[in-house]
Every structure is written in structure tokens, then in C-alpha cells.
C-alpha positions as CSV (number, residue, x, y, z in Angstrom):
1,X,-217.8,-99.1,32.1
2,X,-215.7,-95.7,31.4
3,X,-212.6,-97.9,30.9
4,X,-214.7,-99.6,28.3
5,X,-216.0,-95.9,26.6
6,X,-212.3,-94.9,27.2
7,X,-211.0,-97.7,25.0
8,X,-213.7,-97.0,22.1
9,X,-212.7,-93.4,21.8
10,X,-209.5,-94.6,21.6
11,X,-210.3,-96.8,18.8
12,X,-212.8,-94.1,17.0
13,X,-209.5,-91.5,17.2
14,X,-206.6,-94.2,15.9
15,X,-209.0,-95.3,12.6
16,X,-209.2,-91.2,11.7
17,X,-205.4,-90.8,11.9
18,X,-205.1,-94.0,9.9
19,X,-207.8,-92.6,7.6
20,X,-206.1,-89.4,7.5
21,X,-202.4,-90.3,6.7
22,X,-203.2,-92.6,4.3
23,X,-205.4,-89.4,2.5
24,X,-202.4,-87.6,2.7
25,X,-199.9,-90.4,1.2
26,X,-202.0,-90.6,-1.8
27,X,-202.3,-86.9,-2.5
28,X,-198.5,-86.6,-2.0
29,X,-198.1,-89.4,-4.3
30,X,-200.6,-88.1,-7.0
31,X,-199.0,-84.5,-6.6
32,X,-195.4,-86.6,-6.8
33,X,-196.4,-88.4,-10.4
34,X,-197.7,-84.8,-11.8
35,X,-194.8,-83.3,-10.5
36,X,-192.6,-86.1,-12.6
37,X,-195.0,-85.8,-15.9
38,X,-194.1,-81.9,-15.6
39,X,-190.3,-82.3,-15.8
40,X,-190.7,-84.8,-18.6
41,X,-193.5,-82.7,-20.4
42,X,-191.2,-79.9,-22.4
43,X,-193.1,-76.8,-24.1
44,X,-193.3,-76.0,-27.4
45,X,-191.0,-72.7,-28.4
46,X,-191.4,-69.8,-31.1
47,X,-187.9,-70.5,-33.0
48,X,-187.7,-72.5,-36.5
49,X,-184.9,-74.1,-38.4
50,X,-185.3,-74.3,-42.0
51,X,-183.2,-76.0,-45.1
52,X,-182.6,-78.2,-47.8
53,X,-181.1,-81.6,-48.2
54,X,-178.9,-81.7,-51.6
55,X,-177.1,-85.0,-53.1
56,X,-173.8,-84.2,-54.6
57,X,-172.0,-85.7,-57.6
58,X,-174.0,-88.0,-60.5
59,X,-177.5,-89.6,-59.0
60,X,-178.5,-92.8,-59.5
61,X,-180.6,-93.4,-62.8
62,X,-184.5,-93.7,-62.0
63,X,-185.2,-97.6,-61.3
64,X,-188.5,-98.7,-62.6
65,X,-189.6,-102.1,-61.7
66,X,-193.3,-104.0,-62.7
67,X,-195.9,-104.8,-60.4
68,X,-197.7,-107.2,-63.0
69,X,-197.2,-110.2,-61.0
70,X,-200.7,-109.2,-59.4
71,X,-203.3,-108.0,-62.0
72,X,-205.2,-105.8,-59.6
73,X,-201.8,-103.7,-59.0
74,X,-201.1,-104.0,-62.6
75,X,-204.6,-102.4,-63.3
76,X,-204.1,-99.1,-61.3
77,X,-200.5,-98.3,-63.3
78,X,-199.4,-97.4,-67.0
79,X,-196.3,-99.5,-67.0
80,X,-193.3,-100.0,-65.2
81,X,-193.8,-98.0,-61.9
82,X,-190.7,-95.7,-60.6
83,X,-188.6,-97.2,-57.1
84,X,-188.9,-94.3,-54.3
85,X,-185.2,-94.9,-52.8
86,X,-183.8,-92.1,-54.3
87,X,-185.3,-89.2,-56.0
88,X,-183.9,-86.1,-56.7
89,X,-184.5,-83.6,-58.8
90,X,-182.1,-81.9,-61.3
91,X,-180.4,-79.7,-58.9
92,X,-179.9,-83.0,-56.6
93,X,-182.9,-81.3,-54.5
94,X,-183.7,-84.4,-52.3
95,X,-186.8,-85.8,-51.5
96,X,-188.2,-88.0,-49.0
97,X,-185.4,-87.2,-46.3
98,X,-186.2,-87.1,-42.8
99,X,-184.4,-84.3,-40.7
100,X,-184.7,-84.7,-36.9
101,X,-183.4,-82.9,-34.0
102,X,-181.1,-86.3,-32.2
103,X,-180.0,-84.3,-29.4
104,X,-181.4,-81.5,-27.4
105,X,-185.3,-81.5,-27.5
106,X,-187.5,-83.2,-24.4
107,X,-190.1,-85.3,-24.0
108,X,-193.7,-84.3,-25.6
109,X,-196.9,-86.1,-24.9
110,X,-198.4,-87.5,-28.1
111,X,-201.0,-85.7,-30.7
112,X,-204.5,-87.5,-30.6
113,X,-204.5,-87.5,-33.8
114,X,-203.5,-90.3,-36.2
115,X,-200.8,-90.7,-38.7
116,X,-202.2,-92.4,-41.8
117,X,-200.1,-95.0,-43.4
118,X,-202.2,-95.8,-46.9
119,X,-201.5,-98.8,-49.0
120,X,-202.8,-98.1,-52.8
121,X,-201.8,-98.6,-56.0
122,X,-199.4,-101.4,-54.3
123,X,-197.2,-99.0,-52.8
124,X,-197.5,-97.3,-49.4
125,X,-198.0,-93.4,-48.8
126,X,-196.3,-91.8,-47.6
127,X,-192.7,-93.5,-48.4
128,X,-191.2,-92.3,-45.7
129,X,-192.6,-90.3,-42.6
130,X,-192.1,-88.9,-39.0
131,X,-194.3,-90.1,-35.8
132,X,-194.4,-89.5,-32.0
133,X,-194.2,-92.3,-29.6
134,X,-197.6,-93.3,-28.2
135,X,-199.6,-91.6,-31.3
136,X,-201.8,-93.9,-33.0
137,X,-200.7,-95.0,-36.6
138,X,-203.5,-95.8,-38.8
139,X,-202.7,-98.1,-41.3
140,X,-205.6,-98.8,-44.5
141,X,-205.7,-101.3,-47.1
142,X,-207.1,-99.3,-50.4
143,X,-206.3,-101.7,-52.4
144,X,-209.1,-104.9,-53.6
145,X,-206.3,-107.4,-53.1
146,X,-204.3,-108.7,-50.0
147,X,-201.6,-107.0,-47.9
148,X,-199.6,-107.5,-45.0
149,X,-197.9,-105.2,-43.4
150,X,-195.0,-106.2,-41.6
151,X,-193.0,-104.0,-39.3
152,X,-189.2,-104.7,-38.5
153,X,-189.3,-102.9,-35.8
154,X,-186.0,-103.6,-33.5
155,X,-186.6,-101.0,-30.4
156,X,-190.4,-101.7,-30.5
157,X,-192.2,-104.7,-30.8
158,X,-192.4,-105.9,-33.9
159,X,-195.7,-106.6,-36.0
160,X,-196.9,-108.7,-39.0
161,X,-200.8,-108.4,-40.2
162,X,-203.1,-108.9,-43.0
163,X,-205.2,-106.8,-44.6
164,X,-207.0,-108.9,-47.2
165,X,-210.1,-106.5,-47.8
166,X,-210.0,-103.1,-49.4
167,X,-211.1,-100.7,-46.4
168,X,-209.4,-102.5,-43.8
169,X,-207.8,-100.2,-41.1
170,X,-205.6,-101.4,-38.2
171,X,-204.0,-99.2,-35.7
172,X,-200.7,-99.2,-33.9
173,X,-198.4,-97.4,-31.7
174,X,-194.9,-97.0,-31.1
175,X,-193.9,-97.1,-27.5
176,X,-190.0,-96.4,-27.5
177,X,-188.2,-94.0,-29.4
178,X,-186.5,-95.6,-32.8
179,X,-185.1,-94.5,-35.9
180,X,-185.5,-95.3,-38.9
181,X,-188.4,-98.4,-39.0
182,X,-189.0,-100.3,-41.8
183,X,-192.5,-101.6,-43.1
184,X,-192.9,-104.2,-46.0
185,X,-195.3,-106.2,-47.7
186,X,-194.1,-110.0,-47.6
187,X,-197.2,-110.4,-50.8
188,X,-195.8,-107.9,-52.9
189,X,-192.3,-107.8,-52.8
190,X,-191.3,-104.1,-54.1
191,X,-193.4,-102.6,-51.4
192,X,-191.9,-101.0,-48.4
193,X,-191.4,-97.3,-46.5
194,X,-189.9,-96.0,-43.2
195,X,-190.9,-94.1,-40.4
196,X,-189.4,-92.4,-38.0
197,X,-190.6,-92.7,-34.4
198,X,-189.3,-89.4,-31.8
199,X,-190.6,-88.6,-28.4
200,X,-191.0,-85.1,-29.6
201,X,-192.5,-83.2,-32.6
202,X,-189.6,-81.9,-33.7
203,X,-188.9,-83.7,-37.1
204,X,-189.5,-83.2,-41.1
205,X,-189.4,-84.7,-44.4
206,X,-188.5,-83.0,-47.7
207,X,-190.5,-82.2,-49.9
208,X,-190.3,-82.7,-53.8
209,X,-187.6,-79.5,-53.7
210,X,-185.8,-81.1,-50.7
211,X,-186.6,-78.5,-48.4
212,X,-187.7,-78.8,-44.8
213,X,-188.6,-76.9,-41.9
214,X,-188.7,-77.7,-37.8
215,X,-191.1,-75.1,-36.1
216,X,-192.2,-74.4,-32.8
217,X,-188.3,-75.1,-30.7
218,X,-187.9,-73.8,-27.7
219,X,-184.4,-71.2,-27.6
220,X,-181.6,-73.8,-27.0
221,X,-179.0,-76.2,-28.1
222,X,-179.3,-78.8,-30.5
223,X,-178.1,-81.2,-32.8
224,X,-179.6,-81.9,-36.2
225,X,-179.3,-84.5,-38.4
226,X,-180.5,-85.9,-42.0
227,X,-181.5,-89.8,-42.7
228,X,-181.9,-91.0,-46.2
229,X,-183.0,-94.6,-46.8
230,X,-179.8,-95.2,-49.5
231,X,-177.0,-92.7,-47.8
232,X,-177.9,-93.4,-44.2
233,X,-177.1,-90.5,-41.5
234,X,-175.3,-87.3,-42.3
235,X,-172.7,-85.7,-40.2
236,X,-174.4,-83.9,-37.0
237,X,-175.1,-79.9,-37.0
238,X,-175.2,-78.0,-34.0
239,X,-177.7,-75.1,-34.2
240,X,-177.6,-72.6,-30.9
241,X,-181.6,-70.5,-31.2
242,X,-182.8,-68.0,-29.5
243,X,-186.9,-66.9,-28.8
244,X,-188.1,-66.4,-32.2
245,X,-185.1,-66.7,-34.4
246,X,-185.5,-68.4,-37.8
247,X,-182.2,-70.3,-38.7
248,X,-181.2,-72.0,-41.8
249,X,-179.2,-75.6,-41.3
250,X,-178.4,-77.5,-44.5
251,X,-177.6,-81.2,-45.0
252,X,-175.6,-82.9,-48.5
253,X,-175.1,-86.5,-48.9
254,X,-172.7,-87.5,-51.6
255,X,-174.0,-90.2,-54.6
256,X,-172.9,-93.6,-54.4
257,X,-173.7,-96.2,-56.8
């Protein structure tokens, strides 16, 4: 009869232990994943870099194309309507240039908020635009005719839907790193923008004065560089920052025909 108690206590005492260390594996293991999420989480800084992107030599003559071939794009312009792959202004100020730090910065974790991708007048806006991986990407038919948006997306998985209704919103998100991305409409032919997608926010695109600006770095090392849908990448610049400090970093990109 004790033999038998004995043997129960026994038992009792070897399911706590069990119970126990397999408590403890699992808070070492949560404490292990929040431990690796730290490391790859970087914090946002107090030092800026600021700049313009200038095209030397003659630009390229404004390209106009129609978009008649559908009347309800056709209704919402006044003529021939003026191709976004280059434009610069007099002083070769260019616009529609995304400037990215490519080596240096860490991983951030996405914004909740959405990047909206808008489809009217038969042409997207914005033309070209930045976007972390794992942020949603919202993208909106405004137009009363059909669009697809297709996304040749080489990194990421690529994506081809329809939007036939005006209103119509679909979201997406990138889940790996790529640069640049190109979205087109396979209906209307002349219709097509880039993104960039970055693991960090640490990105801009010019303005109409081709002037950017990169806030919130952390004091560091890092390498800059400027992407332009015609002239490709520039040449890299390395920018060393401290707490703070404001630096200026400027990018050119020679005219081609």
C-alpha cells in the first residue's frame, strides 16, 4: 500500500517538472524571438540629408501622346497629355527621382498606414514613389472605365488585377526588398509608374524643383544613391552623420537621347 502512494507521488512530482521545463522552454524561446526582432528593429535618428537631383547637357523635348483610344480618358483631358519619363525644369531641376540610402540603414517595421496608388485621368499618381516592405499599398480605380494593374515585380511576387468599377480599391504588400518595380495597365497602354520598395523609411522623391530630403537617420555611415526611370542609377555617395547634423548630398545624371 505505501509502495503504491510512494509511486503516485512520484508520478504527481515528474508531471510538475515536465510542466515546469516545458514553461520555461517557451518563455526562453518567446524572450529568444523578441530578443531577434530587437537586433533587427533599428531606431530612428535626429540627422537629415538634403539635395537636388540635376540633369546635365540638352533634355529631352516634352513627349505628348493621346489617350483618345478610350472616350472616358479622352473626356477628363484637353488634348494630347504630357509622358512623365522625364521632366525637368529649365534649370534641369529633376523631378520624380527617387533617392535612397542602398547601404547602411537597418531594418524598420512597417507604418500602419497605407500608401495610395490612384488611377485617374488614365494615368497613375503618383508616377513614381517609395514604400516599406510589409506596408499595405492601396491601389483605387477613380476612373468609370476598366483597369488592370499589373505588377512586374521580379523579387516579389508578381500581380495582375482588374479594377473594372470606379471606386474599386485593392490592397497589396511587398514582402522583400526591391528596387525599382514597375506597374502597368495592359488596357491602356501609356499607363505605368514605379515604386520603390525598402525595409526602412529612409528614402525620397523630388519634387517639381528636384529637391529631396531623408530625415530622421541615425549618426552613421551610408551610401546614397539616385534612380531615374530613363538614366537608371547614379554613381554611389558616401555620407559619414553625426546626432543632429544636417548634410547636403547631390546627385546629376547626364541627358541622353
Amino acid at each position: 500500500m505505501e509502495l503504491k502512494k510512494l509511486l503516485a507521488l512520484l508520478a504527481i512530482a515528474s508531471l510538475g517538472l515536465t510542466a515546469g521545463c516545458g514553461q520555461k522552454s517557451e518563455d526562453e524561446e518567446l524572450m529568444a524571438m523578441a530578443n531577434s526582432a530587437s537586433k533587427a528593429t533599428a531606431v530612428l535618428g535626429t540627422a537629415s540629408v538634403a539635395g537636388t537631383v540635376t540633369l546635365t547637357g540638352k533634355a529631352p523635348g516634352t513627349a505628348m501622346f493621346s489617350v483618345d483610344a478610350d472616350p472616358v480618358c479622352k473626356a477628363q483631358h484637353t488634348g494630347l497629355v504630357k509622358d512623365e519619363t522625364v521632366i525637368a525644369d529649365a534649370k534641369g531641376d529633376l523631378k520624380n527621382v527617387i533617392v535612397y540610402v542602398k547601404e547602411g540603414a537597418g531594418n524598420y517595421p512597417a507604418p500602419a498606414t497605407s500608401v495610395e496608388l490612384v488611377q485617374k485621368g488614365c494615368m497613375y499618381s503618383p508616377h513614381v514613389f517609395g514604400i516599406q516592405v510589409g506596408q499595405p499599398l492601396e491601389i483605387e480605380n477613380s476612373d468609370p472605365t476598366l483597369h488592370n494593374v499589373h505588377c512586374l515585380a521580379v523579387t516579389n511576387d508578381s500581380f495582375n488585377v482588374g479594377q473594372p468599377n470606379q471606386g474599386m480599391k485593392t490592397e497589396k504588400k511587398f514582402t522583400k526588398a526591391e528596387m525599382p518595380v514597375k506597374f502597368k495597365c495592359d488596357v491602356h497602354g501609356w499607363m505605368h509608374c514605379f515604386v520603390g520598395v525598402f525595409t526602412n523609411p529612409f528614402y525620397s522623391v523630388t519634387g517639381d524643383n528636384g529637391s529631396f530630403k531623408i530625415s530622421g537617420l541615425p549618426a552613421g555611415s551610408y551610401t546614397l544613391v539616385a534612380w531615374q526611370e530613363k538614366y537608371g542609377e547614379s554613381a554611389p555617395q558616401k555620407v559619414d552623420i553625426k546626432d543632429g547634423e544636417a548634410k547636403s548630398v547631390n546627385f546629376t545624371f547626364a541627358a541622353t537621347n
